[in-house]
Every structure is written in structure tokens, then in C-alpha cells.
LUMPA-740636 format. One record per residue (C-alpha): residue in one letter; x, y, z. Coordinates in nm, 4 decimals, padded with zeros to 6 digits. Each point is the difference from the previous one (the first is absolute). Layout:
N
vexro:east:north:up
A:X:Y:Z
...
This chain:
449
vexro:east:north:up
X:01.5987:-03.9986:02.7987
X:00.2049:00.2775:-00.1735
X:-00.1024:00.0737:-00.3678
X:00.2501:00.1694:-00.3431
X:-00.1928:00.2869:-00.1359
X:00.0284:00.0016:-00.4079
X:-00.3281:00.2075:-00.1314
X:-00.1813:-00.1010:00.3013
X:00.0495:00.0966:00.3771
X:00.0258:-00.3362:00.1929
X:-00.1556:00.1548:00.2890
X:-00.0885:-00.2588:00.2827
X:-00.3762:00.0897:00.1478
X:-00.2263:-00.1148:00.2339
X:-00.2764:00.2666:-00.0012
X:-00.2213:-00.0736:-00.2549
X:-00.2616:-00.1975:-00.1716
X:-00.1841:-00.2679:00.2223
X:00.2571:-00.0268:00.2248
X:00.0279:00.0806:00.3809
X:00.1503:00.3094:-00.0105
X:-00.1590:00.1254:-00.3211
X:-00.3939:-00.0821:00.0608
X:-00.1946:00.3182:-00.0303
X:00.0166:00.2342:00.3297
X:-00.3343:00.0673:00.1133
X:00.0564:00.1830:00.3249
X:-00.1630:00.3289:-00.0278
X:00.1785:00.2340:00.2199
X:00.0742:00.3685:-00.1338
X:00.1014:-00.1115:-00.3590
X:00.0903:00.2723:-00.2752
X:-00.1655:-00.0756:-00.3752
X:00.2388:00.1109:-00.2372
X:-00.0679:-00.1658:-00.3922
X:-00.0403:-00.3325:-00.0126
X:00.1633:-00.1218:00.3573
X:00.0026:00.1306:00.3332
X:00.2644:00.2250:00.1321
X:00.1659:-00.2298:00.3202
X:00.3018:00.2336:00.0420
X:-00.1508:00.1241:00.3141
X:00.0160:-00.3145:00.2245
X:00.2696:-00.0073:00.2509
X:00.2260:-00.2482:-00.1545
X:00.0347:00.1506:-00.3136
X:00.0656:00.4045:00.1581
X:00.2684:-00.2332:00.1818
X:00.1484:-00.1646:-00.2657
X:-00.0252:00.3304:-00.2250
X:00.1795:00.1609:00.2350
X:00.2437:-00.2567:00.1371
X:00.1194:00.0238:-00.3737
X:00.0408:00.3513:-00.0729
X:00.1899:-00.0439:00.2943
X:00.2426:-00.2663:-00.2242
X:-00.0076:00.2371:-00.2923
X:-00.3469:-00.0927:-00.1560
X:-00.1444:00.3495:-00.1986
X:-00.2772:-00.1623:-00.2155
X:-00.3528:00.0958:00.0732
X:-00.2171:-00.0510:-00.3134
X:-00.0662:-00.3474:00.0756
X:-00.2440:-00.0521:00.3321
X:-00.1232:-00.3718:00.1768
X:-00.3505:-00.0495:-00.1582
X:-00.2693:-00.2370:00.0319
X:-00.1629:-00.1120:-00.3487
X:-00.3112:-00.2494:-00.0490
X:00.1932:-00.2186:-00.2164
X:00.3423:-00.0671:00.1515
X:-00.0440:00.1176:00.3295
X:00.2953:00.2589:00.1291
X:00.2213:00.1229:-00.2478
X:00.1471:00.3344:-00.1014
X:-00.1538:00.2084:-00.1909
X:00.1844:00.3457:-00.1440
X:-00.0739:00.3693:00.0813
X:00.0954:00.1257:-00.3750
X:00.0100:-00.1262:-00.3290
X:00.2850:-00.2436:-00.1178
X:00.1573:00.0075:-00.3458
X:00.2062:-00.2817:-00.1448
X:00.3732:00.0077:00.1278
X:-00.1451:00.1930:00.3074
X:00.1247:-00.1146:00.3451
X:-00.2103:-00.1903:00.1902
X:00.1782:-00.0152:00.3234
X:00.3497:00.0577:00.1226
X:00.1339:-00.1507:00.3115
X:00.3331:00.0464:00.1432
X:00.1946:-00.2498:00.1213
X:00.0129:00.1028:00.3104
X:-00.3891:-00.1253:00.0222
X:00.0850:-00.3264:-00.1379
X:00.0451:-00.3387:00.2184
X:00.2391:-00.2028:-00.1253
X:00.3063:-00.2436:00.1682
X:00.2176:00.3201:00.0079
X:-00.2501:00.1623:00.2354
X:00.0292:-00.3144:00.2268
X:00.3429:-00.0505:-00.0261
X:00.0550:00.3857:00.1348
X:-00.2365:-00.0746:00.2984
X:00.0121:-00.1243:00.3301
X:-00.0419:-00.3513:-00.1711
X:00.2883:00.0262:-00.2464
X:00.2879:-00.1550:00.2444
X:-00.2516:-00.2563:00.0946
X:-00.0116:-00.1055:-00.3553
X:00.3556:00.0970:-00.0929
X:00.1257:-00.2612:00.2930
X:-00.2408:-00.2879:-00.1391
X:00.1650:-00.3122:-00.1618
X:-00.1067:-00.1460:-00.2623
X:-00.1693:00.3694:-00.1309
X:-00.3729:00.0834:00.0265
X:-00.1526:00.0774:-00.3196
X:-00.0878:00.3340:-00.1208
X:-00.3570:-00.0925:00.0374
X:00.0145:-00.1617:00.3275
X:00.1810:00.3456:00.1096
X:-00.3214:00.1732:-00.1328
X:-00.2134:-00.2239:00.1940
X:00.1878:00.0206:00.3379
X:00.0168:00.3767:-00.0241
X:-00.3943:00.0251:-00.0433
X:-00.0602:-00.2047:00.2556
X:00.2077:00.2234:00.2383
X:-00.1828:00.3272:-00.0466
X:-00.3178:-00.1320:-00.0116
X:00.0896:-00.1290:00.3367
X:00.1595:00.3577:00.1439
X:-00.2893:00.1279:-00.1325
X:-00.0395:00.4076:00.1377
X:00.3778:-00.0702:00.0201
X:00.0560:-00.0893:-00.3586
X:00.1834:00.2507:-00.2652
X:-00.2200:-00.1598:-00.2573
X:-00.3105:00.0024:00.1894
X:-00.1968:00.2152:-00.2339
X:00.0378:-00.2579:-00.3287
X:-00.0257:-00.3150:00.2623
X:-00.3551:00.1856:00.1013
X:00.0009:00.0044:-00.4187
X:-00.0345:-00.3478:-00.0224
X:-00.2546:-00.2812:00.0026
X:-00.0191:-00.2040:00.3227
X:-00.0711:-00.3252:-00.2221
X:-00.0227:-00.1035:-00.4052
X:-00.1918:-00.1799:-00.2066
X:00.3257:-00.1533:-00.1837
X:00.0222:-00.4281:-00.0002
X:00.2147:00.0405:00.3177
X:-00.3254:00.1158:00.2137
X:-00.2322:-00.2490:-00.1380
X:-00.1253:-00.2217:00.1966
X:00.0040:-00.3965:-00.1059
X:-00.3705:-00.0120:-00.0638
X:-00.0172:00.3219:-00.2248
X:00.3307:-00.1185:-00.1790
X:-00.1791:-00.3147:-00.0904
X:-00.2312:00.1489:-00.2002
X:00.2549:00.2049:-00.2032
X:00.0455:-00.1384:-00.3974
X:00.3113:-00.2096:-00.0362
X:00.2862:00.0350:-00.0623
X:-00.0927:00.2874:00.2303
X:-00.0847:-00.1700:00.2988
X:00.3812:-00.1904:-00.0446
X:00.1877:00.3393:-00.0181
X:-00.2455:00.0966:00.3055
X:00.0804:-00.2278:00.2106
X:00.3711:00.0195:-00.0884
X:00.0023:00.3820:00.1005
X:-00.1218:-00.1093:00.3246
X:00.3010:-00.2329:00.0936
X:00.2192:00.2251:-00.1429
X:-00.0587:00.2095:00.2886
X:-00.0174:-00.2594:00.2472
X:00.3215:-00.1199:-00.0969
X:00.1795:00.3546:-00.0124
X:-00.1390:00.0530:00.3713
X:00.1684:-00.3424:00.0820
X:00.2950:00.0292:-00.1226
X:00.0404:00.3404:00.1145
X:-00.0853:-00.0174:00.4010
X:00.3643:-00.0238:00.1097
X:00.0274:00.3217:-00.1422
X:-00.2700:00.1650:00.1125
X:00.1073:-00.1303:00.3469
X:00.3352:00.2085:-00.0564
X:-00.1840:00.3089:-00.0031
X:-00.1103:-00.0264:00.3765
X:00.2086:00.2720:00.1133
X:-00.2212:00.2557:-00.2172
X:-00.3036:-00.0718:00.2006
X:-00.1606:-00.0236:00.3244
X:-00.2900:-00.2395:-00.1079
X:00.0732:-00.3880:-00.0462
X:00.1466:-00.0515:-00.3213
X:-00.2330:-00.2602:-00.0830
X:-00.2596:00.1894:00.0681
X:00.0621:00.3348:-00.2718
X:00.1603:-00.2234:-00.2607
X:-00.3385:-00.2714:-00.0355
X:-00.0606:-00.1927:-00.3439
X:-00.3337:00.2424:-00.0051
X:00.2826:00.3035:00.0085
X:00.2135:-00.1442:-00.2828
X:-00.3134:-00.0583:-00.2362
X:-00.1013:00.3320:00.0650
X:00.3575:00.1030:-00.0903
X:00.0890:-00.1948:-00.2792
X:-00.3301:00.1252:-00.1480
X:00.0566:00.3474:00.0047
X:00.3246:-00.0581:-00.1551
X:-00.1211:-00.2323:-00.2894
X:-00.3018:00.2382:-00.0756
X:00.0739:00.3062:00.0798
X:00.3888:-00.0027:-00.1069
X:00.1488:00.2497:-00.3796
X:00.2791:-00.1297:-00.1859
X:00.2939:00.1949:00.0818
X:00.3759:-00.1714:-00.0653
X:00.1594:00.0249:00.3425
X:00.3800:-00.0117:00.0757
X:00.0967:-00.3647:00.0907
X:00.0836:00.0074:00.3716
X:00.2794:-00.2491:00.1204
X:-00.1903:-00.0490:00.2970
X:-00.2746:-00.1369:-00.1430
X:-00.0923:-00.3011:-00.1944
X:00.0515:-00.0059:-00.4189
X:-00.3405:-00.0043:-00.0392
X:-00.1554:00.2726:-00.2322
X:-00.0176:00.3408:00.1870
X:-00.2463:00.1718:-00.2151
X:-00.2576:00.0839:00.2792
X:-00.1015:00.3785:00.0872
X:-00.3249:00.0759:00.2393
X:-00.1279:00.3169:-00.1667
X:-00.2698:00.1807:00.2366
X:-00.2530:00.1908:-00.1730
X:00.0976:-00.1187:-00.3098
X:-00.1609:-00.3386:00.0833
X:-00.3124:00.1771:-00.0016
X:-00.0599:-00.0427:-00.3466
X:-00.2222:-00.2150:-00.1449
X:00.0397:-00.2593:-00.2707
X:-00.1507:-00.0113:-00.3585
X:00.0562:-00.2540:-00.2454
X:-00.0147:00.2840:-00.2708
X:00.2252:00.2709:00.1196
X:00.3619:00.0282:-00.0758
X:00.2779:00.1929:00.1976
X:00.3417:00.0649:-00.0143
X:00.1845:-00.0422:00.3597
X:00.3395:00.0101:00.0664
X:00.2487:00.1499:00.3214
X:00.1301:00.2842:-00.1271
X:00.3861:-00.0175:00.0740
X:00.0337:00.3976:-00.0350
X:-00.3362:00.1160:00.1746
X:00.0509:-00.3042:00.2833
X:-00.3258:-00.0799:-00.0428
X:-00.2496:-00.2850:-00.1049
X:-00.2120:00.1551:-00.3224
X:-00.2832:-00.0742:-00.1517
X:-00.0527:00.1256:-00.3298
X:-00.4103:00.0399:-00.1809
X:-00.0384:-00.1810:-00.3541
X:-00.3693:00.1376:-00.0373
X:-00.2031:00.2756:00.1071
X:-00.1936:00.0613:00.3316
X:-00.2891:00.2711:00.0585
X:00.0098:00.1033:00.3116
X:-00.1562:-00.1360:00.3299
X:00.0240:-00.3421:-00.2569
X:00.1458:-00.3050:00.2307
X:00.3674:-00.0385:-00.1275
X:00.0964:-00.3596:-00.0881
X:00.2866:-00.2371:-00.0485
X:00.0811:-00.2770:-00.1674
X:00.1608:-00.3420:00.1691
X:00.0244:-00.1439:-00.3036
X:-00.1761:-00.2494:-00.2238
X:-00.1082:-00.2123:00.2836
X:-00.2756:-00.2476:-00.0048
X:-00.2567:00.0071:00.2473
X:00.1482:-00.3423:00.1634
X:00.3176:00.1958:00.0211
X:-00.1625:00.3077:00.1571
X:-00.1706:-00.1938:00.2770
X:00.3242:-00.2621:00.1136
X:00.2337:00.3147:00.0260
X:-00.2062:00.3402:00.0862
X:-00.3546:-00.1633:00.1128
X:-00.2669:00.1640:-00.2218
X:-00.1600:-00.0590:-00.3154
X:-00.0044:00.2178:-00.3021
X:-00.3080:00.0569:-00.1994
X:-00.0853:-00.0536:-00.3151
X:00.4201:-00.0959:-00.0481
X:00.0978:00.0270:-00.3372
X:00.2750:-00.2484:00.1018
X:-00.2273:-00.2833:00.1645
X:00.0393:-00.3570:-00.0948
X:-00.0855:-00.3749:00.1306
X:00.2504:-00.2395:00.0108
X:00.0133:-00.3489:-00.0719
X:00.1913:-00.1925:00.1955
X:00.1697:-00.3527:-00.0965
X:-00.2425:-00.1937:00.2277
X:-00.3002:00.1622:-00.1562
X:00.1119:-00.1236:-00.3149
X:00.0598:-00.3327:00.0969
X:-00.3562:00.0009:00.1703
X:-00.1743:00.0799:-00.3532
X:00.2341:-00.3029:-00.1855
X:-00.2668:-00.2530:-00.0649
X:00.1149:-00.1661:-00.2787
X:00.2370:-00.2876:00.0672
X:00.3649:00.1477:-00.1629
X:00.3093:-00.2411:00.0820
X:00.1909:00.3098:-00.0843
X:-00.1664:00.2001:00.2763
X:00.2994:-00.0055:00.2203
X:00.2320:00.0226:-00.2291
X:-00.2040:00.3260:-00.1288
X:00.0298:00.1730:00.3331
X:00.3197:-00.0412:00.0157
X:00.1074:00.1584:-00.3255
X:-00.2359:00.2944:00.0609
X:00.1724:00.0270:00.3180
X:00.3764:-00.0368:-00.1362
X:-00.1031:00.3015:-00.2467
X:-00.1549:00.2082:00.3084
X:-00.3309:-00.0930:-00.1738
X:-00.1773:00.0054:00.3402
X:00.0426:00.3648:00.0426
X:-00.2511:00.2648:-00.0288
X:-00.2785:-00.1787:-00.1713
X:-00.3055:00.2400:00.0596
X:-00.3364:00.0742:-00.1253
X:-00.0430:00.3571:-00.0346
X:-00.2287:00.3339:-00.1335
X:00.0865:-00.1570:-00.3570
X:-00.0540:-00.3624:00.0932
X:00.2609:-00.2931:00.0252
X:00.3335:00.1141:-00.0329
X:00.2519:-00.1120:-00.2778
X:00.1965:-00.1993:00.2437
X:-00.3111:-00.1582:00.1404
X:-00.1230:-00.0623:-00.3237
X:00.3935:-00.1621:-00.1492
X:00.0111:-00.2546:00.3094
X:-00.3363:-00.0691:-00.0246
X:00.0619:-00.1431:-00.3826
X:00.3156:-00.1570:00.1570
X:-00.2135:-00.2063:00.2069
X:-00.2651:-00.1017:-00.2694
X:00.2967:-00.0831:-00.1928
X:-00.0228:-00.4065:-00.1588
X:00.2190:-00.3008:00.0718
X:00.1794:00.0551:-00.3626
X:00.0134:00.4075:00.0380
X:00.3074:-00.0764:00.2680
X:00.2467:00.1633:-00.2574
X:-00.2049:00.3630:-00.0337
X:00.0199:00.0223:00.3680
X:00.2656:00.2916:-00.0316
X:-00.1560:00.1410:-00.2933
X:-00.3265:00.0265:00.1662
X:00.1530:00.2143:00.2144
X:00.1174:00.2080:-00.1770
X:-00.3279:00.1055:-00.1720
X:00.0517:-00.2160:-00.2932
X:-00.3638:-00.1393:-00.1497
X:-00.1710:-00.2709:00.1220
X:-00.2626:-00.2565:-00.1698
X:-00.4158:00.1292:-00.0044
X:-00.0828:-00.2948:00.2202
X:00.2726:00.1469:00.2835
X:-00.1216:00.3231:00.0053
X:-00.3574:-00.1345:00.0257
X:00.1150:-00.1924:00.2988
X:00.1909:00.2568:00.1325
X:-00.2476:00.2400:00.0242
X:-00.2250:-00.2890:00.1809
X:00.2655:-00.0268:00.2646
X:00.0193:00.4037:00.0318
X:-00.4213:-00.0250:00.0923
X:00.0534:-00.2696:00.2352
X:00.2813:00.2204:00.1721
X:-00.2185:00.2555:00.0000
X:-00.2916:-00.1616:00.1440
X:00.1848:-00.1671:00.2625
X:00.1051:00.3593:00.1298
X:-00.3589:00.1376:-00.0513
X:-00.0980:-00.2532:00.2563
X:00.3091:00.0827:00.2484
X:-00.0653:00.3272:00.0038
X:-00.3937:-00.0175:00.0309
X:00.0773:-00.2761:00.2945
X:00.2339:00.2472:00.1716
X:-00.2687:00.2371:-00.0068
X:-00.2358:-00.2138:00.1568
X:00.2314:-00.0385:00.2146
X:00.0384:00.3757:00.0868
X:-00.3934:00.0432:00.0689
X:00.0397:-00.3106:00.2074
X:00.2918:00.1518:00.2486
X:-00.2458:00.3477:-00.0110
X:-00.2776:-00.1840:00.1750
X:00.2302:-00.1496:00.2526
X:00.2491:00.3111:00.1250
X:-00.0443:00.2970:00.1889
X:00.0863:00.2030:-00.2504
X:00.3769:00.0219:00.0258
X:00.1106:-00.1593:-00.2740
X:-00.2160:00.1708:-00.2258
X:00.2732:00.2345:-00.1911
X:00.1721:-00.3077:-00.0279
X:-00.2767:-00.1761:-00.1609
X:-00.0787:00.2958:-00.2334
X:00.3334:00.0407:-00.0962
X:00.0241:-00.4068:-00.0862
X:-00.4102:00.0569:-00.1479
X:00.1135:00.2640:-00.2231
X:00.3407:-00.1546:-00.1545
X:-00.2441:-00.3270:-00.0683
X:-00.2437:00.1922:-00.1408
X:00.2277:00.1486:-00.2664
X:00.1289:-00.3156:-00.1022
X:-00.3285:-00.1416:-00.0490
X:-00.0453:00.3272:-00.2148
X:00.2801:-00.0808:-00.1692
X:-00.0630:-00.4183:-00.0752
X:-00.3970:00.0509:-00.1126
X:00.1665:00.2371:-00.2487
X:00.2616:-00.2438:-00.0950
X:-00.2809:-00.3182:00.0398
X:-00.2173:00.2453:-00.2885
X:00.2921:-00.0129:-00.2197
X:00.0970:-00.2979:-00.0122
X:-00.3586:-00.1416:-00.0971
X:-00.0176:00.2319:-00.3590
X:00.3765:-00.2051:-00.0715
């Protein structure tokens, strides 16, 4: 999934905190100790992709591949960065987007297809193709570039996405068909792109292939407005690949400024703070909470300013215990009013929204004519805010328990697996750890109300 930049670069990543691709390295081959991370430009696939770009037009060399003890590989810079300084400038010539596939060897493959292919189905089919010409592959260097598998919801297996929060585990699941579906609907084209190969079709274009695919694309992808093509489908084209670039890592505290530059041709990024050098340079995906972070990009952010529990419709039906003839009725209206939105517990407790539907609910037979003030923030009788706090603690406690039973849960599937689902179950241990962070926080509030 494609991102707008405003202050913030929406910058799609998979390398990072807790995830597959961004655990800590701990190899120990011939690595360099420069500041705070390890100098990685050495290894073969970065001299390749280094030089594959200069090759494309690439000239920046302050910023080298590091490995760093908090967030894995990154970049980190070779001099110090000043406010408005550029980060990074790649030309467009280095950029993947559906212009580079429509000018290939695919383009009149897609060009000839009725109804049109989407741009990011175009994105996905082209991947898939150089992986598979491999040594043969124009874009071999940045396909090297790029993780075999993710950590996003589409890789999870069904017993790790069960233990995942809801409405996390909904969203999680629903990323998963969304694949599926795409690779269904999408075979007879594929199968009109037997000419290109040698190999069975079926064979180079598997559902494993697509996820893979699709997952580079919605992690890894800038924001860049392209040119509507006719011969593809209306669907947003706002999808560029940016090697390199997406080498960056993500903090919830940094702000950029990122934008293709129509005069230079190329895709800028632009400092807002200072960096000393040999620091790790950072981006920013935006204000994303940690539930976001894992679905799309498959890490976990620590200590995320941005972090919050939600509370989902059936959880607050499960905590209803006094009889309300209303109840349904209740629902309904918060519903109507997109009341059953965003209702979180976060680092300052229950959130205003939480807190307004909450004294919705607690509302009295005789109160039906506040309803829409109540909304609206208007005041509300002692005895309902008394109650409506009591509802927020037995909220709260009913999540304390589903997130210390999911952890029990986690040791449980240690003791019983080989060990290969266990970046999976940190990943899943650490997101439920932060809520609980989060809800004993909120619990220790509510009781001085």
C-alpha cells in the first residue's frame, strides 16, 4: 500500500524492529565498527546494488547499509546533516513504477489485456518475472535487495493471526484473502504471458509468488503521482519502488520532507533535524499505531508514541451487565453517528470518544432525548459519569485478561514448535505486551476517578 507524504515520509518498510527481516544480524564475518552501527556496505549485494545504480545515475555516497542493535539494518550517514539538507536523491531512472513495465518486454502483454490490469497487479507481475530470470534480470541487483518473505498479516500463518488483538486479527485475515482473491481472479492473465517463458506458467506465477509480490509493493512502495495509463485500470497509480531509498528506517519521531522533483527528475528527500555523523538516519511513515505498523509493514515499534488499544463493539457489549431495553437501540445510534470508530485506550488513558459512548451507554430510560447532546460533549448527570467510568474499568479489565491469555498462549506455542515461528511469536509477544503496558496504565487511572 502506497502512502501521501505531508510532514512525514510514508515510506513502506519491512526491515526493522522484531520483524523477519529486521531482527538483529548476528553473523560475525569481517564486519567494520564505525559509531554506533556496523558498516555492511561491503557485502556483495550492496557493492552490486551501489553500483548497478551509479550505473542509472545514482551519485550519493554519504549514506552506507548499516547494522544497529536497535532496529537492525538501516542507513546510517558518512557526514553531518543540517536541517533542509538532502538526504537522498534518486533519479527516476532508478525508480520502478508501471511506466517501467509498460516500456518492457511485458508492456504489450498488458497493453493487449481486456478488461485492464491494475497498476499494482502490473507491479506484481513484473517482480515476479525478474525474480524468475534471475542472473538474466535488468533489475537483479534491487530483486537480490529484497526480502525473500515478510512479517506483514499476509504471511501470517492462521495460528499466529489468532492471537493478534482485534480488530487486528479481522483486518489480518482480510489482507490474506485479498491476495488470494487477486491471484484468482488474475490466472487467465498470467496464463497470457506464456510466450515470455520457458517454465510452466503455473509454475513461476504461484499464490506463494504473488504474496511475495504484492508485499514488496505494499511495504516497500513511495508516493509518487504517476501519469494515468489508458491501458491500465482507473485505479490509483501512485506506486514507485525506490531501491536504496527503502533502506531507511522508520521513527515515530522524525519528520521529512519528500517529494519527486519535476526539474531534478528525481525522488528527494529533504532533513527536518540534525544528524551527527555515522548517526543511523531515520524516517518517518507517519503517525501509525503499532497495530497499523504490524498489518501493513510486519514489525513493531518501540516505545510508540502513537500506540493505542482498541475497543471493539463486541467488547463492549461483553462488559453490558446491566439489563438496558435501550441497549440495541444504543448501538445503533452510536453506530449511525460513526460512534464505533476509534475508541482506544492509550499513553493518557481512555480516549474522549471511548469515554462519550461509554456515557451513551450508561445513559437512563428517560435520558433518550440527550442522546445527541451527549455526543456532542454536552454534560452529563454525577451518577452517569460514576457509571461510566465503571464501564471504562470493566473494558479495561476484560482486555487485561485477553491480552494476558494471549500471552499464555504464546509461551504455550514456544514449548510446542521447533522454533520457527518464533519471530512470529515475538513480534505478536511484543505488540501484546505494549498494550498491556498501555491498559494497567489506563486500569491505574481510572481507580483515583
Amino acid at each position: 500500500m502506497c502512502f501521501i507524504f505531508l510532514i512525514s515520509l510514508e515510506l513502506p518498510r519491512m526491515k526493522k524492529n522484531l520483524g523477519r527481516t529486521g531482527r538483529k544480524r548476528k553473523k560475525k564475518d569481517k564486519q567494520t565498527h564505525v559509531g554506533t552501527g556496523v558498516n555492511l556496505s561491503y557485502r556483495l549485494e550492496y557493492v552490486q546494488l551501489r553500483k548497478w545504480l551509479k550505473l542509472r545515475g545514482f551519485t550519493s555516497c554519504h549514506l552506507l547499509p548499516a547494522s544497529f542493535p536497535d532496529t537492525g539494518r538501516g542507513l546510517m550517514t558518512t557526514k553531518e546533516l543540517q536541517a533542509g539538507d538532502l538526504i537522498i536523491s534518486l533519479p527516476e531512472s532508478c525508480l520502478l513504477t508501471t511506466s517501467t513495465v509498460l516500456k518492457s518486454y511485458m508492456g504489450d502483454y498488458i497493453k493487449r489485456w481486456k478488461p485492464p490490469v491494475s497498476p499494482l497487479l502490473a507491479l506484481c507481475v513484473f517482480l515476479i518475472a525478474e525474480l524468475h530470470f534471475g542472473t538474466q534480470s535488468d533489475w537483479k541487483p534491487y530483486i537480490d535487495s529484497l526480502p525473500k518473505t515478510f512479517d506483514c498479516a499476509a504471511y501470517l500463518p492462521a495460528n499466529i493471526t489468532d492471537l493478534l488483538p482485534e480488530p487486528l486479527r479481522g483486518k489480518a485475515k482480510n489482507q490474506r484473502v485479498v491476495v488470494e482473491e487477486l491471484y484468482l481472479s488474475s490466472r487467465k492473465f498470467f496464463h497470457s504471458l506464456q510466450p515470455l517463458f520457458t517454465e510452466k506458467i503455473d509454475d513461476i506465477f504461484t499464490l506463494d509468488a504473488l504474496r511475495w509480490a504484492w508485499s514488496s509493493v505494499n511495504t516497500r512502495t513511495v508516493y509518487m503521482k504517476n501519469t494515468q495509463s489508458k491501458f491500465l485500470s482507473r485505479d490509483v497509480d501512485v506506486y514507485a519502488l525506490a531501491p536504496y531509498l527503502d533502506l531507511l528506517n522508520h521513527s515515530s519521531t522524525t519528520q521529512v520532507t519528500a517529494v519527486f522533483n519535476l526539474n531534478t527528475r528525481c525522488y528527494e528527500i529533504k532533513a527536518e533535524s540534525r544528524w551527527q555523523r555515522y548517526e543511523q538516519v531515520f524516517i518517518c511513515y507517519g503517525p501509525h499505531d503499532s497495530q497499523r505498523l504490524l498489518l501493513e509493514y510486519g514489525f513493531v515499534l518501540k516505545r510508540n508514541p502513537h500506540s493505542v488499544v482498541y475497543v471493539t463493539e463486541d467488547v463492549l457489549q461483553s462488559c453490558m451487565t446491566n439489563k438496558d431495553n435501550l441497549v440495541t437501540q444504543k448501538f445503533c445510534y452510536l453506530k449511525e453517528n460513526n460512534f464505533l470508530e476509534n475508541l482506544t485506550f492509550g499513553c493518557d488513558g481512555p480516549s474522549w470518544r471511548l469515554m462519550t459512548a461509554l456515557k451513551l451507554l450508561c445513559l437512563g430510560p428517560d435520558d433518550y432525548s440527550t442522546w445527541k447532546q451527549v455526543l456532542l460533549g454536552g454534560p452529563v448527570s454525577v451518577e452517569n459519569e460514576r457509571m461510566s467510568f465503571r464501564l471504562a474499568q470493566s473494558v479495561c479489565n476484560y482486555l487485561l485478561h485477553a491480552n494476558n491469555k494471549s500471552l499464555q498462549k504464546i509461551d504455550l506455542m514456544r514449548l510446542h514448535n521447533r522454533g520457527d515461528l518464533k519471530e512470529q511469536l515475538d513480534l505478536i509477544q511484543h505488540l501484546r505486551e505494549e498494550e498491556l503496558h498501555l491498559l494497567k496504565y489506563s486500569a491505574e487511572m481510572l481507580t483515583t476517578q
